[in-house]
GUDRENDREN-199694 format. One record per residue: z, y, x of N, C-alpha, C in turn; residue in three letters. Coordinates in steps of 0.05 Angstrom, whole numbers, plus 5000, padded with zeros to 4 digits. Each point is the difference from the previous one (the first is absolute). Layout:
% GUDRENDREN-199694
ZYXZYXZYXALA;...
% end
This chain:
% GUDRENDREN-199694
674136989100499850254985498849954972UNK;501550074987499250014967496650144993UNK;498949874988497750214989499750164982UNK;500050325012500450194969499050184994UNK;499150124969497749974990500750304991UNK;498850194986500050154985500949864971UNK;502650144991501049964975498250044975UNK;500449864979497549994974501250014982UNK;499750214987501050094969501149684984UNK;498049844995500049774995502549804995UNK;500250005033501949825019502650204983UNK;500750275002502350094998500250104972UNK;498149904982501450084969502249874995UNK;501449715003500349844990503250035007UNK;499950155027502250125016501550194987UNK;497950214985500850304992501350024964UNK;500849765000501350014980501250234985UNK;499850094983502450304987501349884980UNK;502850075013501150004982500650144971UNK;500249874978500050204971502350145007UNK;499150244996501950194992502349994977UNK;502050095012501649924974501750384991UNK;499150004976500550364996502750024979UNK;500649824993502749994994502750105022UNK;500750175001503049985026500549734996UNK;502350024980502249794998497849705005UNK;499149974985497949755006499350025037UNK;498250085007500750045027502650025018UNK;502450084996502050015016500649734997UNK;500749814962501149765009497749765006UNK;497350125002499149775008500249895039UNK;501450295003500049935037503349914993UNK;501149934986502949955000499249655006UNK;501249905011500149665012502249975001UNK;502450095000502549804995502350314989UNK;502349844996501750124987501250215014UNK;499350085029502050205012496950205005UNK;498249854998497950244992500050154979UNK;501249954983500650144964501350175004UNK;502249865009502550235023499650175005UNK;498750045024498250245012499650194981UNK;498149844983497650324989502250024971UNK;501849844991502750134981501450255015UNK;500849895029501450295015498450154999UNK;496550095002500750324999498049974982UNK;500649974969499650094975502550014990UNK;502049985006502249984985502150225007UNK;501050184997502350145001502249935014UNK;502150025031500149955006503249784989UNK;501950174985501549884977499549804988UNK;497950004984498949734984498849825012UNK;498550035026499849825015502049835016UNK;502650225010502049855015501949834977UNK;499750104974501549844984499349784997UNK;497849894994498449835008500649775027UNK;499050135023499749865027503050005003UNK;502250204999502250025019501949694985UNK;502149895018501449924983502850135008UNK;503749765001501750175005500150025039UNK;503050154994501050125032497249945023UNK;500949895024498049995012497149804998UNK;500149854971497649844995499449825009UNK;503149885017499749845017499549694982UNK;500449994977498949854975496249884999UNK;500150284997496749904993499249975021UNK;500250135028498249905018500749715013UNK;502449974993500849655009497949804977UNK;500750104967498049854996496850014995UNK;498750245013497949985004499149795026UNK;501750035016500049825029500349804995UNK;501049894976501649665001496749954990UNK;498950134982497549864997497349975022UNK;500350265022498050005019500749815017UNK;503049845007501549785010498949804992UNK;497849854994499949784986497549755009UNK;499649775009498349945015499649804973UNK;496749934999498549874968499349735021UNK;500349824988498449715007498449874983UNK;498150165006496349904993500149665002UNK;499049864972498849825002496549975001UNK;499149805011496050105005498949754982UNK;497650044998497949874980501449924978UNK;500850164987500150014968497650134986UNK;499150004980498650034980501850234985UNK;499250245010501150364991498350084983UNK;498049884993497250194995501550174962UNK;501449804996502050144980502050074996UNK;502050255003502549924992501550124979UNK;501849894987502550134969501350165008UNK;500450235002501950165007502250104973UNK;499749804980501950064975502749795005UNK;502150114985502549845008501450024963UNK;500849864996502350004973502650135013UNK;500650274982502450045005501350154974UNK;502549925004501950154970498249904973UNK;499049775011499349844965497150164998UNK;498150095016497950034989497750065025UNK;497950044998498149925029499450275008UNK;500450035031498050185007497450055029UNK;498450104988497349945018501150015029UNK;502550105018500050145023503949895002UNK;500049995023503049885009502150294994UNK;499350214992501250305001499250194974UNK;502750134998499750204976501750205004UNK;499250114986500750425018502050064987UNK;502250105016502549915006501350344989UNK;502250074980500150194990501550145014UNK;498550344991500650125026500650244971UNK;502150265018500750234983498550225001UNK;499250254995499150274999496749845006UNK;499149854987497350015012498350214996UNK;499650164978498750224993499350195030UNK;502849945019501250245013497349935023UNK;499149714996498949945028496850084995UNK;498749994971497750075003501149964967UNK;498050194984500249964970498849864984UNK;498649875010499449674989501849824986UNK;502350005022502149875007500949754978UNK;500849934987499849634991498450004988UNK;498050214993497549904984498249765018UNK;499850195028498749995007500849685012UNK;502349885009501449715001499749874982UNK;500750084974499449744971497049985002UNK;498350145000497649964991498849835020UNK;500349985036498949875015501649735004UNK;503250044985500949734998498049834974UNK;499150214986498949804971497449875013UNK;498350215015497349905011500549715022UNK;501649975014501149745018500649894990UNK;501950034974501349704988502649925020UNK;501750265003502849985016501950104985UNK;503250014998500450194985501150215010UNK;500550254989501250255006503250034986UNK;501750075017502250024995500650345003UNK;501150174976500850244996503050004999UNK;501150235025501950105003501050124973UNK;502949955007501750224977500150244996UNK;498550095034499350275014497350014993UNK;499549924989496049985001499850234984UNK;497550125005499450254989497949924973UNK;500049774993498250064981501749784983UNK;500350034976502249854973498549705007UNK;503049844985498749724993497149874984UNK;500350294968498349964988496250115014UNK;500850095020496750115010499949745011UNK;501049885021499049885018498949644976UNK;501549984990499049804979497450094990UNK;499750204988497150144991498049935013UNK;500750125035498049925015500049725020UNK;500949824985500849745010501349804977UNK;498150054984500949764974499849854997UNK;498249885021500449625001499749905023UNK;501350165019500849975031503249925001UNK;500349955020503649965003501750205013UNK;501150114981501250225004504149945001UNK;501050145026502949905001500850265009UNK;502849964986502250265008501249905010UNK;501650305026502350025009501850134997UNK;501949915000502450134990501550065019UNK;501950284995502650115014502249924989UNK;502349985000501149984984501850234999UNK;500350124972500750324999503150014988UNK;502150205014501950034981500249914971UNK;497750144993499450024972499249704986UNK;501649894992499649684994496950064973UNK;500350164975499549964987495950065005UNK;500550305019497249995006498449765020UNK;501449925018497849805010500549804976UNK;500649874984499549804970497450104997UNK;501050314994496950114979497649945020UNK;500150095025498149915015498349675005UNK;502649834999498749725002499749914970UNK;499450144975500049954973495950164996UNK;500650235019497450125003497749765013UNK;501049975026498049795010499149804986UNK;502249834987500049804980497749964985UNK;500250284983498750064985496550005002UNK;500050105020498150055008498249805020UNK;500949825002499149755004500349895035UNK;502050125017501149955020500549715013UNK;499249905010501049694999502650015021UNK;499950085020502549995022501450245002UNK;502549985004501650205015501349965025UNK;499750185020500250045027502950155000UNK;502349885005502050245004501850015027UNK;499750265002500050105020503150025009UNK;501049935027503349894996500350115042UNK;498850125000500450185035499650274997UNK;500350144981501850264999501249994985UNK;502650005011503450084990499950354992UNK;499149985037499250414999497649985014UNK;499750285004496850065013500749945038UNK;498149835009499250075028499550295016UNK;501550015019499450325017496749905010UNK;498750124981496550085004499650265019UNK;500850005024500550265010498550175003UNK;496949884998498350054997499050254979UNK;500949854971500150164977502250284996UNK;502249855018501650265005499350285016UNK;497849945023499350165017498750174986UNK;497949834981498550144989499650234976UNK;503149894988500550144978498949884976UNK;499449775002498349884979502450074972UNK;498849934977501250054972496750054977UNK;501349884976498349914982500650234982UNK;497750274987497149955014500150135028UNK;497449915022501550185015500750295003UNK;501250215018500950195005497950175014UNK;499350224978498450145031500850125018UNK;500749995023500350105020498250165020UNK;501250095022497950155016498849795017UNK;501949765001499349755020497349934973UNK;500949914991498949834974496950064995UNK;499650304992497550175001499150045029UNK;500850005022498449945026498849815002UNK;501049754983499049695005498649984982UNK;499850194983497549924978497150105010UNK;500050245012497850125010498249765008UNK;500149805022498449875000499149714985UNK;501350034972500549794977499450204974UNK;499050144995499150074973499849894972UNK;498149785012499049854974502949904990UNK;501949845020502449884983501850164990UNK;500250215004501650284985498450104965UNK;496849985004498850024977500549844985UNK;499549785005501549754988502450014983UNK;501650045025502750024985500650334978UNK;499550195008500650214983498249944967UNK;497449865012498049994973500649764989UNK;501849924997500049674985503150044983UNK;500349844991502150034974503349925021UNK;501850134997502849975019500449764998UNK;500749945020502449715014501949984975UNK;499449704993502549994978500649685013UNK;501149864994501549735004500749884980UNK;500049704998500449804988502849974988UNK;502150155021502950004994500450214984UNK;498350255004501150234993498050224996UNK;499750234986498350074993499350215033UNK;502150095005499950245019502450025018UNK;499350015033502850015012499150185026UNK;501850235000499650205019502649995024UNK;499949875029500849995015499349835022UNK;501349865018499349825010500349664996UNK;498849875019499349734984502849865010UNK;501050055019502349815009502550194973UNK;500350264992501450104987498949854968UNK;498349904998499049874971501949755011UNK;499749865018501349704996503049985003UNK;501350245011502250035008500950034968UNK;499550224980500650004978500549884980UNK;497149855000499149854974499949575009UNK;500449905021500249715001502249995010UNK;501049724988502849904994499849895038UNK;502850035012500849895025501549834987UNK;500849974985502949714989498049744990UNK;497850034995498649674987500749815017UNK;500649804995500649705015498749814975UNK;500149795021498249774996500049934965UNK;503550084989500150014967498950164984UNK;498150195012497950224997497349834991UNK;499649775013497449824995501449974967UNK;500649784992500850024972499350064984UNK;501050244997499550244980497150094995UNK;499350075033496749965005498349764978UNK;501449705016498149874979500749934969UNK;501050094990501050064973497750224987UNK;499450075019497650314980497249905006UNK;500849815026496549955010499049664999UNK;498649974981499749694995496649875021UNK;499550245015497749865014501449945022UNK;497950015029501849845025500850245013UNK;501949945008502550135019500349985018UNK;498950225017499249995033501850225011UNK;502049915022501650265014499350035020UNK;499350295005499350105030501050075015UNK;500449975023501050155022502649795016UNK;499349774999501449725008499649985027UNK;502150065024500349895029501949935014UNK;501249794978500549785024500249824981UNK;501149645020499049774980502449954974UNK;502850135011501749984981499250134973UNK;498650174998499750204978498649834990UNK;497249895007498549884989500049784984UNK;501749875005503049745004500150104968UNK;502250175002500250144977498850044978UNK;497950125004498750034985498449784979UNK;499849825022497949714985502449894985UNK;502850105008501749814972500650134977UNK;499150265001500050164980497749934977UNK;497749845012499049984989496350204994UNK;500250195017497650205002497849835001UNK;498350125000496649835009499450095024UNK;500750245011498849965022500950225009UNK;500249975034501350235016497650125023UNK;500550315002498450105017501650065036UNK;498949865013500950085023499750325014UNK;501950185002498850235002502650185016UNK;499250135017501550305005499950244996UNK;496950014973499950254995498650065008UNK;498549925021499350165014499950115030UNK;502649955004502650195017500350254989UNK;500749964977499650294991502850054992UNK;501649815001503449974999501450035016UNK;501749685009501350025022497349885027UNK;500550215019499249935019501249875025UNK;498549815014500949785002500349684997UNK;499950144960499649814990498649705008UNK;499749734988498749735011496850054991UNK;498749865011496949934996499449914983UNK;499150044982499249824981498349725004UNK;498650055021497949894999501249745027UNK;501850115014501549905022502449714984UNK;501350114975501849864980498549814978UNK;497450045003498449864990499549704993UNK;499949925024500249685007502949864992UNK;501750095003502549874999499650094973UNK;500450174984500050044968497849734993UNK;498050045003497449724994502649714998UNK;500349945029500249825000502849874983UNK;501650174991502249894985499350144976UNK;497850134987500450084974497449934990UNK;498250035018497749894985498349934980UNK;501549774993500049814987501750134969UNK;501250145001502250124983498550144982UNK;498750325014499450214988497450145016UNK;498850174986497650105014500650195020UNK;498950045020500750165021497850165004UNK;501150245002498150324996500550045038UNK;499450244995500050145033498750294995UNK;501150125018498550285003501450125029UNK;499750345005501150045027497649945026UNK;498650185004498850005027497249884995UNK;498350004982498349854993497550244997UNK;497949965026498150155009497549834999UNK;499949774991496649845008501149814980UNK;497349865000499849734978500749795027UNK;499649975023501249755006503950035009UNK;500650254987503750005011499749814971UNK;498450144979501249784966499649715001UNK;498149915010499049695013501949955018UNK;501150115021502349885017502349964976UNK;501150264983502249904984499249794976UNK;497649974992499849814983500549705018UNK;499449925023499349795017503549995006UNK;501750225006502949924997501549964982UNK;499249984974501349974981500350214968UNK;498450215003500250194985497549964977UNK;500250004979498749984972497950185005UNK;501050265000498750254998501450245016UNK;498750205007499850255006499550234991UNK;502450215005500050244987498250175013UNK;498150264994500150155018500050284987UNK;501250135025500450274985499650255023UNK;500650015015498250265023496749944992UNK;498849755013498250035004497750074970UNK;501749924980498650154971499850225010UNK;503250095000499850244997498450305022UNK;499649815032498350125013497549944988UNK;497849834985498450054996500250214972UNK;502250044986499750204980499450315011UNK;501750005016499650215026497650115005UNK;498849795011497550035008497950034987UNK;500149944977498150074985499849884964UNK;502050114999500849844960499049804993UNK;499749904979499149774996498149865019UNK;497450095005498749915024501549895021UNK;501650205005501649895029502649694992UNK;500250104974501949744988498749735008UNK;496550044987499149754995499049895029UNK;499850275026498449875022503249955014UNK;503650024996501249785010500149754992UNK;499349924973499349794991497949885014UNK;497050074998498949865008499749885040UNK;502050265006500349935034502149725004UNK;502150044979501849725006499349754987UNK;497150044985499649824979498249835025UNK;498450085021497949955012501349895030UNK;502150145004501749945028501649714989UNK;501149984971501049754988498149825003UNK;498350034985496649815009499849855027UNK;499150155013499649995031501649925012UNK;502550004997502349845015501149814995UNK;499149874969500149714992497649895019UNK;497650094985498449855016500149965039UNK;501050204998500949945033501949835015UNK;500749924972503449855010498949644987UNK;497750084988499049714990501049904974UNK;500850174979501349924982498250214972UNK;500449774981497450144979501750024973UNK;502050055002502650084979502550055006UNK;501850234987502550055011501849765003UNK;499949824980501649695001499949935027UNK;497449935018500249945020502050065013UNK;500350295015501950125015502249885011UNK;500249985023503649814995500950225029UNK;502149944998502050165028498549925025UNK;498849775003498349955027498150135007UNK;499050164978497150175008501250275012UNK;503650074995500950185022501650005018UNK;500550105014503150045021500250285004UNK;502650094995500550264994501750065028UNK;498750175022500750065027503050225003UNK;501849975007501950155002500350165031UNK;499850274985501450225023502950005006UNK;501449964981502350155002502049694994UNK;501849865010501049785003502950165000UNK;501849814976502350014994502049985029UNK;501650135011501450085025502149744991UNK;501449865024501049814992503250095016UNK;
% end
């Protein structure tokens, strides 16, 4: 039998710790945020239910993104032991210039729509990291702001490519100008993906009030103040567009560009030349004899064709015959800092990301920008050192094996 005593103030101060209060909301909500589908969460109900599914949904049944969210939870790490971690580099050279973190925030459209921060609130936490920020053609805030607030950060455009030959020029003459180092162009919408999601919803830029629309605001206020009290949605392409977003791409981007579309492209654009939306190895093939700098592995998303290949699955085989060639990007399904450490360790330069910005914009504007940064910055950390390796160089394909569900029917 144990001997026991009357408890003593003493004995149990040491126990009764309090926690500081934290009287900030937003500060409080993202400090209980610990990984990227926690952002998620508390983005779904601050967010509108439209601008949030535009966001989260991708196309037809989504059978896209959730394959490649899985290809990354599929993945078994081989830890090496007694290494010397007590430090590690998490900076990588890419597109000819350095950055602190293996990832840079991956350009996304209507951001305004998601919280009104919206690429302020990305350039500025890309400037504080030392990553760069890439602005959509859809981006809600001009070339010339985001340079303003990112003037000696690395700042890269993406491009659509538009009927209109002469306005995207003016656009990659704008970036130019303005001190842009990369262009990202975008080559996986022909046309818009069935987002059926967006269709359900009625989504359209700005949105529509509805009786649906105003039911779903009742318990979202603040992001309605927001939006009515802040200066209108304007775009990088265009000053003002009243309809829907798949009826904007159906109109205004060219379905006829082919590969003699690069060309012309690099004729206007003398920095490096990066095409997005590359899945499979023939394209890629292609591409490195064209001459580009560098290709992004990508489906969008699944925000296209669904179905669509893995990025992250086509990965290895792209590495191992191009490698050596051209830099290799990635994006698609990318929820934690160790899925970016698995694709760096298979072959990938760098990493896009773009939900999980944009769920921490969600969640809480800039704040929430800078605490997805620092969640994948810390999970990147921790999973080098876990794997025994004290720089991205290290990495090789042995530190993974990528587990398959679904095996080609013979």
């Amino acid at each position: 039998m144990p001997h026991r005593q009357l408890p003593r103030l003493r004995d149990a101060t040491p126990l009764l710790q309090l926690r500081r209060p934290v009287f900030n909301p937003v500060a409080r909500r993202l400090s209980a945020a610990l990984t990227i589908e926690d952002l998620r969460r508390i983005a779904k109900r601050r967010t509108p239910k439209a601008a949030f599914d535009y966001t989260d949904g991708a196309a037809d049944e989504e059978l896209t993104l959730a394959r490649a969210r899985e290809a990354f939870r599929d993945i078994e790490f081989h830890p090496t032991i007694l290494r010397d971690v007590a430090t590690v580099d998490t900076s990588v050279d890419v597109l000819g210039g350095r950055a602190a973190l293996p990832f840079g925030i991956a350009p996304t459209g209507f951001t305004r729509l998601m919280h009104t921060d919206g690429e302020t609130a990305g350039a500025r936490v890309a400037a504080e990291a030392g990553i760069p920020f890439s602005l959509s053609t859809l981006g809600t805030r001009s070339i010339e702001e985001i340079h303003a607030i990112n003037p000696q950060g690395r700042n890269w455009f993406q491009l659509y490519m538009w009927k209109d030959r002469e306005r995207s020029a003016e656009l990659l003459q704008r970036a130019l100008a303005a001190g842009f180092d990369t262009l990202l162009v975008t080559v996986d919408v022909p046309v818009a993906g069935a987002r059926l999601r967006d269709t359900r919803n009625g989504m359209s830029i700005p949105p529509m009030l509805t009786a649906r629309t105003v039911l779903d605001a009742i318990p979202r206020p603040r992001w309605w103040f927001d939006l009515l009290t802040t200066e209108p949605l304007s775009f990088a392409s265009l000053d003002r567009w009243s309809g829907t977003v798949a009826s904007y791409v159906q109109s205004t981007f060219d379905p006829s560009v082919t590969f003699e579309d690069l060309a012309w492209i690099n004729r206007h654009w003398p920095n490096k030349l990066v095409v997005k939306g590359v899945q499979t190895l023939e394209d890629a093939k292609a591409l490195v004899n064209l001459g580009v700098d560098g290709i992004v592995l990508s489906n969008h998303g699944g925000r296209q064709l669904d179905r669509a290949p893995v990025p992250f699955h086509l990965l290895p085989q792209v590495a191992r015959e191009l490698g050596t060639d051209t830099e290799i990007l990635l994006d698609s399904g990318i929820m934690s800092g160790a899925d970016i450490v698995a694709a760096v360790a298979l072959g990938a330069r760098f990493a896009l990301i773009g939900r999980a910005y944009l769920y921490g914009l969600m969640a809480g504007g800039e704040a929430g920008v800078r605490r997805t940064v620092e969640i994948l910055s810390g999970q990147i950390t921790r999973t080098m050192q876990l794997l025994g390796v004290t720089s991205l160089s290290e990495l090789t394909p042995q530190h993974v094996t990528q587990l398959q569900r679904m095996r080609l029917r013979q």
